[in-house]
N, C-alpha and C positions, 0 to 999 in steps of 0.2 A: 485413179492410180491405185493399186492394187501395194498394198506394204504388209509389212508384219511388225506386231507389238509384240515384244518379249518380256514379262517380267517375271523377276526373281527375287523369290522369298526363300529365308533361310532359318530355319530352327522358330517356325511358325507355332502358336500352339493358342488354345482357346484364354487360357489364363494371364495372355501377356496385355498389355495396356494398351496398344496402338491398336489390336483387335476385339477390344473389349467395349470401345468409347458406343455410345448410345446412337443413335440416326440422328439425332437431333444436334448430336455436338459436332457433325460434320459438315464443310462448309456448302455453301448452297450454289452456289458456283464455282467452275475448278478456275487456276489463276486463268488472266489473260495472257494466254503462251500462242507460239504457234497451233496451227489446227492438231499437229501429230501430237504435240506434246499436252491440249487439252483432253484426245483422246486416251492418251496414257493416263492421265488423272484418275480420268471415271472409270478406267478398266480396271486399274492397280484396287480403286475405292471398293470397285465390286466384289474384285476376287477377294480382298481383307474380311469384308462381311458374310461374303459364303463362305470364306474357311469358319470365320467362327461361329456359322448356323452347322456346318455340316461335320467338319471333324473335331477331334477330340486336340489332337495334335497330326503333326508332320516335321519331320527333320528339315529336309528339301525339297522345294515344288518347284516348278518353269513351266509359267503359261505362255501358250504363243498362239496368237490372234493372228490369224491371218482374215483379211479383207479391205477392199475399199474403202477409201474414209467417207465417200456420200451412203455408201450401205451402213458402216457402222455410224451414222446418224443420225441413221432411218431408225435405229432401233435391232437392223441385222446382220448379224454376224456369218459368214458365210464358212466358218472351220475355225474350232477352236481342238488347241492340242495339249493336251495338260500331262505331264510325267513330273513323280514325286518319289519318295524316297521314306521311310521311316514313320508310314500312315498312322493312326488310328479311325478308325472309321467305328461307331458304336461298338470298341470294345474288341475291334478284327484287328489286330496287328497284319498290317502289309510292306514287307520288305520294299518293294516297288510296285509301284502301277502306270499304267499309259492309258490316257483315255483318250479320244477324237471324237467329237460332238461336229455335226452339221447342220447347217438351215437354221443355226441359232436366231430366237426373233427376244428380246429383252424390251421391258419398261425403261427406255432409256431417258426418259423425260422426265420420267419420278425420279429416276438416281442420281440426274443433275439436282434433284431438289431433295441430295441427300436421304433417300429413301431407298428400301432394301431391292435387292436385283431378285425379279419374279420373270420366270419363264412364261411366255405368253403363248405355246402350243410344245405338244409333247418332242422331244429330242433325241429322235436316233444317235448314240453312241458306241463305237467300239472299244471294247476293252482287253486289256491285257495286264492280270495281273501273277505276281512271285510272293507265295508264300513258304517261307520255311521252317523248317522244326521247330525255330526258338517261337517265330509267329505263333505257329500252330497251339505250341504250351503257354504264352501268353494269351491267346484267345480263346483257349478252355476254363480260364477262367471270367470270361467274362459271360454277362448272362445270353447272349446273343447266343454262342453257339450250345449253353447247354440248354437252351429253349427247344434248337432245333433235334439235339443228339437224342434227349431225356424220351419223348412220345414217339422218337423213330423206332429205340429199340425197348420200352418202357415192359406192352403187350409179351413181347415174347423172353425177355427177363421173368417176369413172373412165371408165366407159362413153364418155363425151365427150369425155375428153382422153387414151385409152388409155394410161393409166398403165401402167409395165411393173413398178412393186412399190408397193407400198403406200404410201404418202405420210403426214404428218400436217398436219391441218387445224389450225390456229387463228385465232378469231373476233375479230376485234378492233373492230367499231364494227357503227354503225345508223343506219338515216333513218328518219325513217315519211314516207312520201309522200301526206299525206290527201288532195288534190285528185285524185290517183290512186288512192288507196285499197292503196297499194302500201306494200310494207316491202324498203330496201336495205339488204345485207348485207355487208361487205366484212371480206377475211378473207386469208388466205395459207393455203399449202403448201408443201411441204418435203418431199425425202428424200433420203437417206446420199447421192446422188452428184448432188442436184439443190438447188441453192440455190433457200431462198423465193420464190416466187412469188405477188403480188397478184394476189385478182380478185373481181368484183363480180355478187355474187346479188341480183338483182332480184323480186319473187315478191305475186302478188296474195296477200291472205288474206281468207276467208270464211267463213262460219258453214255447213257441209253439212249436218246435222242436229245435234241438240242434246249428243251424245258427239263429236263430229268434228269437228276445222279444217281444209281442206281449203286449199293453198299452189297456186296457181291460176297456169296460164302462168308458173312459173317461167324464168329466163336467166340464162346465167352467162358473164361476159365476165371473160376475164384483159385485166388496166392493159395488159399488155405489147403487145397486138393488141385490133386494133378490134373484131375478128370478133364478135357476139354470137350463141352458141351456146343455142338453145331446147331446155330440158328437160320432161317430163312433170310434170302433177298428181300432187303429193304429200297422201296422207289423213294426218293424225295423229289416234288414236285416243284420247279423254282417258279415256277408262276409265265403268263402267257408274254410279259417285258422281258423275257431273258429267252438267247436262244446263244447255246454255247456254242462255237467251232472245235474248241482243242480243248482237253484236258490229263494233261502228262507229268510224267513222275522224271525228276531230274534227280543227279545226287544233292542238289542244292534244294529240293524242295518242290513244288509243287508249280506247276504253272498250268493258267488259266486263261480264255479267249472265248473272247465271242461279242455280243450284242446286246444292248439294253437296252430299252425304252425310259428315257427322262418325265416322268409326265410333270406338268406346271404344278 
């Protein structure tokens, strides 16, 4: 008989106690309940431990298992649908996200014996997430996305303002300009004989093909002079697990879709 598992966690986060406890402090078998409610055991166990291997925090999650109970005790899952609320994922502030994973296959024999949940072949998922301004300016600070901004636009920063040594960038805020479709970026520079410097990356963003963002008409104005300096299209390449559908500009932010590959 085909049912669904629904659980819900609320104002989950890596630091609290109940997802913090060790593998070992977890029991080795769930009670002796009926079958649905042993199944809720080990799903609830699972999902507490991947929150605290995977995120930082979350406000609100709701998972929901759908499958068979002789499938989910084979170890497979046949659709799992996960939507949350108040992410952090390394440092990415996400207002909401929707994921739906299929063909889920789990160590479900090890997690009865209190051990971590390991993907046992790679996992088509689709996703859907909402990022907004405030997102955006809490994730420029973290090192994630100035990992990715810093070497996109690093080359043609110098280039334009013939730096004679090396400088260091830091990112410190965000706009999203929906009505433009645009994202501002404002930031400083610095080096040994040059005090900070403000200045203001302006840059369309669009969907090139389904592995690629493509930073469109980029400009970059230092606060200190009006001058606005035009730089080239920047490709970013998200790797061959990601294949976007949709990416568009809301007044509320930024929304995103498409496809990823889970690998074990």
């Amino acid at each position: 008989m085909r049912e669904k598992e629904i659980i819900k966690l609320t104002s989950v986060s890596s630091d609290r106690p109940e997802l913090s406890q060790s593998e070992e402090d977890l029991p080795l078998t769930p009670p002796s309940r009926p079958t649905r409610s042993r199944l809720g055991w080990v799903l609830s166990s699972a999902v507490q431990l991947w929150l605290r291997s995977q995120v930082e925090s979350v406000d609100e999650l709701e998972v929901q298992i759908n499958g068979g109970d002789r499938q989910i005790l084979q170890g497979v899952i046949p659709q799992v649908s996960l939507s949350g609320s108040g992410a952090i994922y390394q440092g990415l502030h996400l207002s909401t996200l929707e994921l739906q994973g299929t063909g889920i296959q789990v160590n479900l024999r090890d997690i009865l014996r209190g051990k971590s949940l390991h993907l046992q072949h790679p996992v088509p998922v689709v996703a859907r997430l909402h990022l907004t301004e405030a997102d955006l300016n809490s994730s420029m600070r973290s090192p994630l996305l100035a990992d990715v901004f810093t070497p996109l636009f690093f080359p043609q920063f110098a280039d334009a303002l013939s730096w004679d040594s090396e400088p260091t960038l830091t990112w410190e805020g965000a706009a999203i300009l929906s009505s433009e479709e645009t994202l501002s970026l404002r930031g400083s520079f610095h080096t040994p004989s040059q005090a900070a410097q403000p200045f203001l990356l302006q840059t369309g963003l669009q969907l090139g093909n389904p592995s690629e963002l493509h930073f469109v008409n980029p400009t970059i104005q230092l606060l200190s002079d009006s001058g606005v300096i035009p730089l080239k299209t920047v490709i970013l390449p998200l790797g061959s697990d990601v294949a976007l559908s949709e990416l568009s500009f809301t007044t509320s932010g930024l929304i995103c879709q498409g496809q990823l590959t889970v690998l074990p």
